[in-house]
C-alpha positions in Angstrom: 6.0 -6.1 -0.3 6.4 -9.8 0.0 2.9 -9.8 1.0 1.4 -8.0 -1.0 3.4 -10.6 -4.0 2.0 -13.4 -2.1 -1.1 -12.4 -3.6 -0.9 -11.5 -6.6 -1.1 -7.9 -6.1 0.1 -5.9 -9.0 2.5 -2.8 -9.4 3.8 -2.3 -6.5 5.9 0.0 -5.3 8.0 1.4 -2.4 8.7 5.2 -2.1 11.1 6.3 0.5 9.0 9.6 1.7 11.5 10.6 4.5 12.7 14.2 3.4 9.1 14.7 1.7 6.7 14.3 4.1 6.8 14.3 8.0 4.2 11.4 8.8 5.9 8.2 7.2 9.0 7.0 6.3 7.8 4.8 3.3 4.8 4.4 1.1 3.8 0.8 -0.4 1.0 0.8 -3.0 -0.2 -1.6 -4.9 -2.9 -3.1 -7.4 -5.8 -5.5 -7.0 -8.0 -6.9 -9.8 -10.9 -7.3 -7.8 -12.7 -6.3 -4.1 -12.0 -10.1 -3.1 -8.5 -9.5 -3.7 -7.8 -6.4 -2.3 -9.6 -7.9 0.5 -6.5 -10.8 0.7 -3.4 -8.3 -0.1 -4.6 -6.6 2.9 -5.4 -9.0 5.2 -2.2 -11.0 4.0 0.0 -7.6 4.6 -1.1 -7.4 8.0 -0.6 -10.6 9.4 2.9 -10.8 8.2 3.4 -7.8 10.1 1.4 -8.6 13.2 4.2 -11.4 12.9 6.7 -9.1 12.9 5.0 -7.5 16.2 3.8 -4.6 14.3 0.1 -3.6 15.1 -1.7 -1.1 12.4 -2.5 2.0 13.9 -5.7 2.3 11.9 -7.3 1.4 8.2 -9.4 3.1 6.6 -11.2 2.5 3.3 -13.1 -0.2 1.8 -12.9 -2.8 -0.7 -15.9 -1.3 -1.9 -14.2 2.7 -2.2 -11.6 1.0 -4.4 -8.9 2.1 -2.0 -7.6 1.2 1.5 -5.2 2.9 3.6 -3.2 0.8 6.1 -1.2 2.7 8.4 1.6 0.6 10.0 3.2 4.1 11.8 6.0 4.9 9.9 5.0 2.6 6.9 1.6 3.0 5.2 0.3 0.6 2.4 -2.0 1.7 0.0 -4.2 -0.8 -1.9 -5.8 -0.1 -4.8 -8.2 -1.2 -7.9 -6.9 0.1 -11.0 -9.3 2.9 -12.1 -8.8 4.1 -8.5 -5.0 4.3 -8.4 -4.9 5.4 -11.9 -6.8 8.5 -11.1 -5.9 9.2 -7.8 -2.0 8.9 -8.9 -0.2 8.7 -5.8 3.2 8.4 -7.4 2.7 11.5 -9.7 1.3 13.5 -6.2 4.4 12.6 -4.3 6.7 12.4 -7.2 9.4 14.1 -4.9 9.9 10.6 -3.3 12.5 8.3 -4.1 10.9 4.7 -5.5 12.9 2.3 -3.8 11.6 -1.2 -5.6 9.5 -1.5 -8.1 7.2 -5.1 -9.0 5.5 -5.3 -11.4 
């Protein structure tokens, strides 16, 4: 989440998904203003955790698609433009799941 503050990402949020779902443990999503920042929050959230000795498992997405998935295994990040989070509205889909931390 550091990370993802780091650059100025907006809204973000952490949902502890364990008890909801059976493929991750927590969800991070966050906003971007524009492509070139999306671009940074996720390239900023994966080197701290290439740090940390955590490889992604796979990304998928585009800056371009407004949304990208990063998939850390039992953590996956979420990156979003605005008109793309607001209408896909993660938070309302999975509204079983506890937010953890909120930034916003």
């Amino acid at each position: 989440m550091e990370a993802a503050s780091e650059k100025q990402a907006t809204d973000i949020v952490m949902l502890d998904m364990k008890g909801v779902c059976t493929f991750a443990d927590y969800f991070v999503i966050c906003s971007g203003d524009t492509q070139r920042q999306i671009e940074a929050i996720c390239e900023e959230i994966d080197v701290v955790m290439r740090r940390e000795g955590i490889a992604p498992h796979r990304r998928e997405g585009t800056v371009d698609s407004g949304w990208i998935l990063v998939d850390f295994g039992d953590v996956i990040v979420h990156v979003f433009a605005s008109a793309e989070r607001e209408y896909y509205q993660l938070e309302k889909l999975w509204s079983k799941a506890t937010p953890l931390i909120r930034i916003q």
